[in-house]
N, C-alpha and C positions, 0 to 999 in steps of 0.2 A: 576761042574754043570753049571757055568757059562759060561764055552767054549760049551757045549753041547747045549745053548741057542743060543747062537751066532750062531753056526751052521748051527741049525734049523731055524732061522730067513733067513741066508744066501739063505739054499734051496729054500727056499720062496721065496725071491727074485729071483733067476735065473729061478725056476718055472712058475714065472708068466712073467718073461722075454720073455722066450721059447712061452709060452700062446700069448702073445702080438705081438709075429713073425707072428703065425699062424692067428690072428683074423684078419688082412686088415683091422685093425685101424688106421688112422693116426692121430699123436701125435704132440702136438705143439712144437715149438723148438725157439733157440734164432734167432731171428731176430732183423735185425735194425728197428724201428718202422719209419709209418709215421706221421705227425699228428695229433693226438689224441685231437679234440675239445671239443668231448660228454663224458660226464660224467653220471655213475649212483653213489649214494657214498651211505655206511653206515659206522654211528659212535657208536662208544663203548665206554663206559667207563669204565676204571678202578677200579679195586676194590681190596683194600689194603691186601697184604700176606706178611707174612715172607721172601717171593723167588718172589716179582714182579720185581724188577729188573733184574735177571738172564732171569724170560719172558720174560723180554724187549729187554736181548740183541740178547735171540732165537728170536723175534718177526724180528727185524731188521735184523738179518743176513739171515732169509727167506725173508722177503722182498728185501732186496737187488738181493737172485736169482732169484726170482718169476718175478718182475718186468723184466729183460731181454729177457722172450719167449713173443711171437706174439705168438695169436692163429690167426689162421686164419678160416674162416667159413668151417661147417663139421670136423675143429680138434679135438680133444681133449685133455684139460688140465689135466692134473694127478700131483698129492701135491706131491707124493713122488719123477717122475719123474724130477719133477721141483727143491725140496731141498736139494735132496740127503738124503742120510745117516746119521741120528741125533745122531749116537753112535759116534762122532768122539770131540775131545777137544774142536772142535769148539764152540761147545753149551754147554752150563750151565744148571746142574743141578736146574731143577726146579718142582712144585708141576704136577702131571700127574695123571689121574684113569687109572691102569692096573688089569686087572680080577676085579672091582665092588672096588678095592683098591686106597685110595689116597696114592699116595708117591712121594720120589723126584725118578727124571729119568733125563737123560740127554733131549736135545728137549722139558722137562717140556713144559707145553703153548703153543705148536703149534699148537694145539686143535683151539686156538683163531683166530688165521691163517685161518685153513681151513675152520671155519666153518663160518667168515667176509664173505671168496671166494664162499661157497655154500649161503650165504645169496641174496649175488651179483647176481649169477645165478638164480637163483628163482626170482629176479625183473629184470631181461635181458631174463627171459622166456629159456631157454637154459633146454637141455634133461639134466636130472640127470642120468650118467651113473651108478654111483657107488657113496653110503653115509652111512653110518653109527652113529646111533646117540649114547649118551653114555649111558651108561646101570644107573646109578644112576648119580639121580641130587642131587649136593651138597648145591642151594642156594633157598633163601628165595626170594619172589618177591619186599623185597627192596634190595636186594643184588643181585639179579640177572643182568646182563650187558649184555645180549640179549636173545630177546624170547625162552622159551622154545618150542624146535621143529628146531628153525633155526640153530641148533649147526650139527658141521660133525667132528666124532674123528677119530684121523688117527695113525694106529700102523705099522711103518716101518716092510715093511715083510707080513703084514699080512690084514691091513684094510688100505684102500687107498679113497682118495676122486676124480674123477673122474668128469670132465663135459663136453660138448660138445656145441659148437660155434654152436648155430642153425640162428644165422642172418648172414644177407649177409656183415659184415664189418668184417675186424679184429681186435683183443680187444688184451689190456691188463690189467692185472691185478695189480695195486699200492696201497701198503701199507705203512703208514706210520704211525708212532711211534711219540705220543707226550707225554706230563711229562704226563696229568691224564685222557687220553684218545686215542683210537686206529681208524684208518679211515680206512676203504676199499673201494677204489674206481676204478669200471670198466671205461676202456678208450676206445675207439670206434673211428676209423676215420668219420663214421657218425651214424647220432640219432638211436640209438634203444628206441623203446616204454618200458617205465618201465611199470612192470607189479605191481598191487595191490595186495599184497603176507597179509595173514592175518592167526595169529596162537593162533587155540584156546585150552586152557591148562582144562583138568578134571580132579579131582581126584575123585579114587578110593575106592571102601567100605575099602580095603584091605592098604590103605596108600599110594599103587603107581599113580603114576600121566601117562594121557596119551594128548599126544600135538597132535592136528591133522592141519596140513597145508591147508590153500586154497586160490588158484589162481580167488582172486574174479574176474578179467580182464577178464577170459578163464570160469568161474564158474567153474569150476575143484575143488575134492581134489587130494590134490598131494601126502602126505604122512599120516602116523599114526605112531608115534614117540611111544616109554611106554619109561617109567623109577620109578625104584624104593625109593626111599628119604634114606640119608643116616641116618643112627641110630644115 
């Protein structure tokens, strides 16, 4: 059963390979940067498990690849493109939601990752090509470590996070890893206007909660997030 997943994951991937040939998308790649003066940052904190160390060290060995691509304007950055394949030794089992389930998975917590990167994006104003939010939220709003709605989950093979460089500089994306807190911060050769990103959480007759996004800068909403509270 467990080869027959792998597999299936695999197709997935070469599918959307294939996919990616044919769209006349361009993808950002490793470049040497120039100087990077502008900053936009968001900070995270921590919040204590069983398995937050193993996030840490997933957190840090995507950061380490992530940091190396330049996007340049019109590109687009893609989570997976950028960390590769989370099934391999490299990464430590850590806590993950797969199908509405918490468990350990290799890449555990790179959830954390992508979804600093889409938070970034949504205040650097940038087209949300591709996000996915997670289907149940597990915490409480004093345990929670970023707005509901700002989260992007990413399942190698199958859900990917996607953005596109709509200003005219080139950015990179820098994450860093401290003991009890996580920073994402965009790097820009010059100023990009942060935008005012603001997420407002409902819940529902039925127990589920819905987070909706808005770009008070643009008046815009941007998204309608749902999720359903864990039992």
């Amino acid at each position: 059963m467990k080869y027959i997943t792998i597999l299936k994951r695999q197709a997935h991937v070469w599918l959307r390979a294939i996919r990616d040939g044919f769209s006349g998308q361009k993808f950002c790649r490793q470049r040497t940067a120039g100087q990077m003066l502008f900053h936009i940052e968001v900070e995270q904190p921590f919040t204590a498990s069983a398995t937050l160390e193993q996030k840490k060290q997933n957190l840090r060995l995507s950061a380490e690849r992530i940091r190396r691509f330049v996007v340049m304007p019109g590109e687009v950055f893609s989570f997976w493109r950028t960390v590769g394949n989370p099934n391999t030794r490299q990464f430590a089992a850590s806590r993950g939601i797969r199908g509405g389930v918490l468990q350990l998975e290799r890449g555990g917590g790179l959830c954390q990752a992508s979804g600093i990167i889409h938070h970034l994006s949504l205040k650097a104003g940038f087209e949300i090509v591709e996000r996915y939010n997670h289907s149940v939220d597990l915490y409480t709003e004093e345990t929670r470590f970023c707005p509901l709605g700002s989260d992007a989950t990413v399942a190698y093979g199958y859900r990917d996070l996607r953005v596109r460089n709509t200003s005219n500089s080139p950015v990179r994306f820098d994450l860093i890893v401290h003991d009890d807190h996580f920073t994402g911060c965009l790097c820009s050769e010059s100023q990009i206007p942060e935008h005012d990103i603001h997420f407002e959480c409902t819940e529902l007759e039925d127990g589920s909660l819905t987070a909706k996004t808005f770009d008070r800068t643009t008046g815009q909403q941007l998204f309608e997030s749902h999720y359903l509270k864990q039992q």
